[in-house]
C-alpha positions as CSV (number, residue, x, y, z in Angstrom):
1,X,0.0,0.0,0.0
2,X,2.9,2.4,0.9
3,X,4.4,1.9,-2.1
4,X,1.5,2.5,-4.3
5,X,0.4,6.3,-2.2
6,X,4.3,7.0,-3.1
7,X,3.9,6.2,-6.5
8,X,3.3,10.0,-8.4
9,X,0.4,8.0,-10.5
10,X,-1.9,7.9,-7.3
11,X,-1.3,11.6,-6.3
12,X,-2.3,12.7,-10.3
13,X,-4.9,10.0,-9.9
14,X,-6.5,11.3,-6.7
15,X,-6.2,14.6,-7.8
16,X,-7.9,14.4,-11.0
17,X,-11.0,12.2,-9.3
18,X,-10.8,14.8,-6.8
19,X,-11.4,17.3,-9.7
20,X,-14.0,15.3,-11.4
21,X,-15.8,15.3,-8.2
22,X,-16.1,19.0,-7.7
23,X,-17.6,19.2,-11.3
24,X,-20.4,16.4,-10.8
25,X,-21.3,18.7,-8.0
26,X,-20.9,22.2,-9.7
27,X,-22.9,20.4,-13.0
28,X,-25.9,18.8,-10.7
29,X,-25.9,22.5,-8.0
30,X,-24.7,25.2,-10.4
31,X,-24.3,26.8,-7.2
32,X,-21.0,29.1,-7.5
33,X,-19.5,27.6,-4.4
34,X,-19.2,24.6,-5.3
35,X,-16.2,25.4,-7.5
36,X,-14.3,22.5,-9.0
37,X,-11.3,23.5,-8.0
38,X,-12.2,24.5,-4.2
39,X,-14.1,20.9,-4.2
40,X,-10.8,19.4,-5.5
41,X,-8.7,21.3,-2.7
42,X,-11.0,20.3,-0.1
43,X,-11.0,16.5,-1.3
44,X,-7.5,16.0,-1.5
45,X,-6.3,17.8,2.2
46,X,-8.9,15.5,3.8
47,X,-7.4,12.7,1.9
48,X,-4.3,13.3,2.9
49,X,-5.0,14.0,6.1
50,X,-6.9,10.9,6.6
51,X,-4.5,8.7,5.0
52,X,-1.6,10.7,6.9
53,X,0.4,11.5,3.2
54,X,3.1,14.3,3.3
55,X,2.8,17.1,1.2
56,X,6.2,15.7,-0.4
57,X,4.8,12.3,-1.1
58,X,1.8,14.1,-2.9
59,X,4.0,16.7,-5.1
60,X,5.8,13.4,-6.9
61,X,2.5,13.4,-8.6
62,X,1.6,17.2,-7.9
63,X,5.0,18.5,-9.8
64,X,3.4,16.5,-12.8
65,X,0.4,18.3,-12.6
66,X,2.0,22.0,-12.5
67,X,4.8,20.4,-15.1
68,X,1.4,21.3,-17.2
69,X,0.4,24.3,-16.4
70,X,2.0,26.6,-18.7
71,X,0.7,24.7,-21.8
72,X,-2.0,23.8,-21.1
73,X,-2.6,28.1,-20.6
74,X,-2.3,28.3,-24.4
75,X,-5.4,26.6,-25.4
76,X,-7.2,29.9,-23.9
77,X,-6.5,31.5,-27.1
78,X,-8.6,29.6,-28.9
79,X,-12.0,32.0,-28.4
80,X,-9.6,35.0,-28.3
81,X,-8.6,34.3,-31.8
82,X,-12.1,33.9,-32.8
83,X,-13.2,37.1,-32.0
84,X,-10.0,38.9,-33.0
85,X,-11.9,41.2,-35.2
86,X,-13.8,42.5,-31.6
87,X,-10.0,42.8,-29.8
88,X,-8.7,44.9,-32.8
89,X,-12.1,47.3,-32.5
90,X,-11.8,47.8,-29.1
91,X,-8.1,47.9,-28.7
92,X,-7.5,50.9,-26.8
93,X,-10.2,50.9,-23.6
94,X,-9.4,46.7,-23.7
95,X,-5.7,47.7,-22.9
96,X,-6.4,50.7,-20.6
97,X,-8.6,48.8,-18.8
98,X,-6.1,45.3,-18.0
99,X,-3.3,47.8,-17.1
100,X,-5.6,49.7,-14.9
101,X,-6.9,46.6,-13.1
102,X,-3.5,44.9,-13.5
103,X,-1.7,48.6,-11.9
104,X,-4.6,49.3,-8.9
105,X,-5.0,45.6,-7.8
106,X,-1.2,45.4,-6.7
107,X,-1.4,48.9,-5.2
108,X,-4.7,47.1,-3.1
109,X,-2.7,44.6,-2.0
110,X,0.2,46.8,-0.7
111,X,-1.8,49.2,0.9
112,X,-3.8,47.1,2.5
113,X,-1.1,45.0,4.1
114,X,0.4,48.3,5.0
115,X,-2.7,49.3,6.6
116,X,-2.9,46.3,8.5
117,X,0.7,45.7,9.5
118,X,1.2,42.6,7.3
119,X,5.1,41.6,7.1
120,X,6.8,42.8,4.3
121,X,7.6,38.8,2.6
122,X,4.0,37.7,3.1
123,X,2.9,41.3,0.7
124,X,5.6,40.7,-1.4
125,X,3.8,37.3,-1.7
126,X,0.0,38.5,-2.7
127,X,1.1,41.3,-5.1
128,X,1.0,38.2,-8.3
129,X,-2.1,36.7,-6.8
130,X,-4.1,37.8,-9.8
131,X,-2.1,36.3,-12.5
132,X,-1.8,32.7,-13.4
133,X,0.6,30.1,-11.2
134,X,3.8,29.4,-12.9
135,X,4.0,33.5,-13.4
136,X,3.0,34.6,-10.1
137,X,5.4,32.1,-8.4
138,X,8.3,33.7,-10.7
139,X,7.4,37.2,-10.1
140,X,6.8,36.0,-6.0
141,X,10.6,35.0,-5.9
142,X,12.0,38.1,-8.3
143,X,10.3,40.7,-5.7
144,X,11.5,38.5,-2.7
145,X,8.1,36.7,-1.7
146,X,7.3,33.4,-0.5
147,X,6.3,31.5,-3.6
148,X,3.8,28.8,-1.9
149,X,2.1,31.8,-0.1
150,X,2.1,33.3,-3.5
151,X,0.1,30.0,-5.2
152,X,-2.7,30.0,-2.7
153,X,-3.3,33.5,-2.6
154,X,-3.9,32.5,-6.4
155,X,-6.1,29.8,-6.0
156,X,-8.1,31.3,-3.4
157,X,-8.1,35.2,-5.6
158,X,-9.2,32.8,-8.7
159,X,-12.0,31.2,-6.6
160,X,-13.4,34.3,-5.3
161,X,-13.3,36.2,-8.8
162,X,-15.2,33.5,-10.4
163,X,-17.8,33.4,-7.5
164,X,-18.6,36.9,-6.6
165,X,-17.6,38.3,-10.4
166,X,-20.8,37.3,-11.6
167,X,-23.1,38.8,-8.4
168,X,-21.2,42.1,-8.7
169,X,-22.0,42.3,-12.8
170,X,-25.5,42.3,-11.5
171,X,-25.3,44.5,-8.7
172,X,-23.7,46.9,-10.6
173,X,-26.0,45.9,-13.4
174,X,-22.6,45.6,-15.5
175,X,-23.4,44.3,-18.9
176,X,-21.3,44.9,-21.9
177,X,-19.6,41.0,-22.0
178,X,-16.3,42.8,-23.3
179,X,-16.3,44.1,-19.8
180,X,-17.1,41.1,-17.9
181,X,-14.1,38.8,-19.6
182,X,-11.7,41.7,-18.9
183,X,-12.7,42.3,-15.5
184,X,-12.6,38.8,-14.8
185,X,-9.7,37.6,-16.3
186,X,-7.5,40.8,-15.3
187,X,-8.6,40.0,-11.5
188,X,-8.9,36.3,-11.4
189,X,-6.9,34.2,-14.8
190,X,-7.5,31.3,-15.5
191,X,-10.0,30.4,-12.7
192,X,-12.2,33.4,-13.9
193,X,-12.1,32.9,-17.6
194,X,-13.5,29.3,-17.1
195,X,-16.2,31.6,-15.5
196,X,-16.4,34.1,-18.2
197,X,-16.1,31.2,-21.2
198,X,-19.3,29.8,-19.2
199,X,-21.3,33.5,-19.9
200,X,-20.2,33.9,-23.2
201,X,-17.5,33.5,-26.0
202,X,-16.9,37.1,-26.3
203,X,-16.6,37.2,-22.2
204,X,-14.3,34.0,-22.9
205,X,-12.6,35.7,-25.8
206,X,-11.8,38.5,-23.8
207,X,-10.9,37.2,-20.5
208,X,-8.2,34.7,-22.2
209,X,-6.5,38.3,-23.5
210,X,-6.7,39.7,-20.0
211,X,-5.0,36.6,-18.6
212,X,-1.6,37.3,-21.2
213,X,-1.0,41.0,-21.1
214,X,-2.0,40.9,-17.2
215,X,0.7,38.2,-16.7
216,X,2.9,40.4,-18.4
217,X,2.6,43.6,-16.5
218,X,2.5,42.4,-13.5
219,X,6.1,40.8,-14.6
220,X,6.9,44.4,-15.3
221,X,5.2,46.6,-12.9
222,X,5.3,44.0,-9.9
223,X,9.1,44.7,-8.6
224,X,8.3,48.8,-9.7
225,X,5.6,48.8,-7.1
226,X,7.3,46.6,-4.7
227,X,10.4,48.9,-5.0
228,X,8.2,52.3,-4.7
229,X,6.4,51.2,-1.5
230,X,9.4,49.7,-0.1
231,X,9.7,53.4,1.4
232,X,6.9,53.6,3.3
């Protein structure tokens, strides 16, 4: 038995059931909580918990998993290059708006911790938590943050976005879908854009495009904020 919960297969096996798991649900509910992903999460720490597995045993088969992460991102730009002809009409506010989000979202997270007295390592962790993993973890350990602090403040920002995005389109009676897939994908990646693609292919479209050109300011603006509030 020990040798088969060591084996990587059974932590990519677990993981993926885990996964499947948290979609039955989500299908049968359509209740935004029960996320896939959070159901997955939730699965697999009471399974290792229960069947007392290190988190190193696990990551034989988790570093499989993340080994796939930064393809697997490319397949988003399928809808974006569907609607290309919308991206090239709308170029200007599209942009404006991702570097805005991209720009205030990492001043939020400084300020905030500033505010309340966080240590400087653990906001040097949660300024990436809007962008997808295998960037934020780079960025976390460029700026000086703590890179696994860095992934759950992803999962968990991705999981919020992609519940509460939709309830605050409709408070704010937001309904332009070129506005949606920005807002969601510039705040939330990939988790949100699974969330957008779900309301729309334009919403989809658009959120995919948020996800690339967010990942790639916060790359370049991330250690320029870092650096400016450093000094206060």
């Amino acid at each position: 038995m020990s040798a088969v919960i060591s084996s990587p297969i059974f932590s990519v096996m677990i993981s993926l059931i885990a996964f499947e798991i948290g979609c039955f649900l989500y299908r049968k509910t359509n209740f935004p909580i029960f996320n896939p992903l959070l159901i997955a999460i939730i699965i697999v720490i009471v399974l290792l918990k229960v069947f007392n597995i290190s988190v190193a045993t696990y990551n034989k088969g988790g570093d499989l998993i993340n080994f796939f992460l930064t393809p697997s991102t490319v397949i988003l730009a399928v809808p974006l290059y569907k609607k290309l002809q919308l991206l090239k009409e709308n170029a200007i506010p599209i942009m404006v708006g991702i570097t805005v989000g991209s720009l205030s979202g990492m001043c939020c997270i400084v300020i905030l911790c500033r505010i309340f007295l966080i240590p400087k390592n653990i906001d040097l962790s949660l300024i990436p938590k809007s962008v997808t993993t295998p960037i934020g973890m780079e960025v976390s350990k460029q700026i000086g943050g703590i890179p696994p602090i860095t992934v759950a403040a992803i999962i968990i920002t991705g999981i919020i976005g992609a519940v509460v995005g939709p309830v605050v389109f409709k408070i704010l009676k937001i309904k332009d879908p070129i506005a949606k897939g920005i807002a969601l994908g510039t705040s939330s990646h990939a988790i949100g854009t699974t969330k957008a693609i779900e309301m729309g292919e334009i919403e989809g479209a658009m959120s995919s495009l948020a996800i690339g050109v967010a990942g790639l300011l916060t790359v370049i603006l991330a250690p320029i904020v870092s650096n400016v509030f450093s000094f206060l």
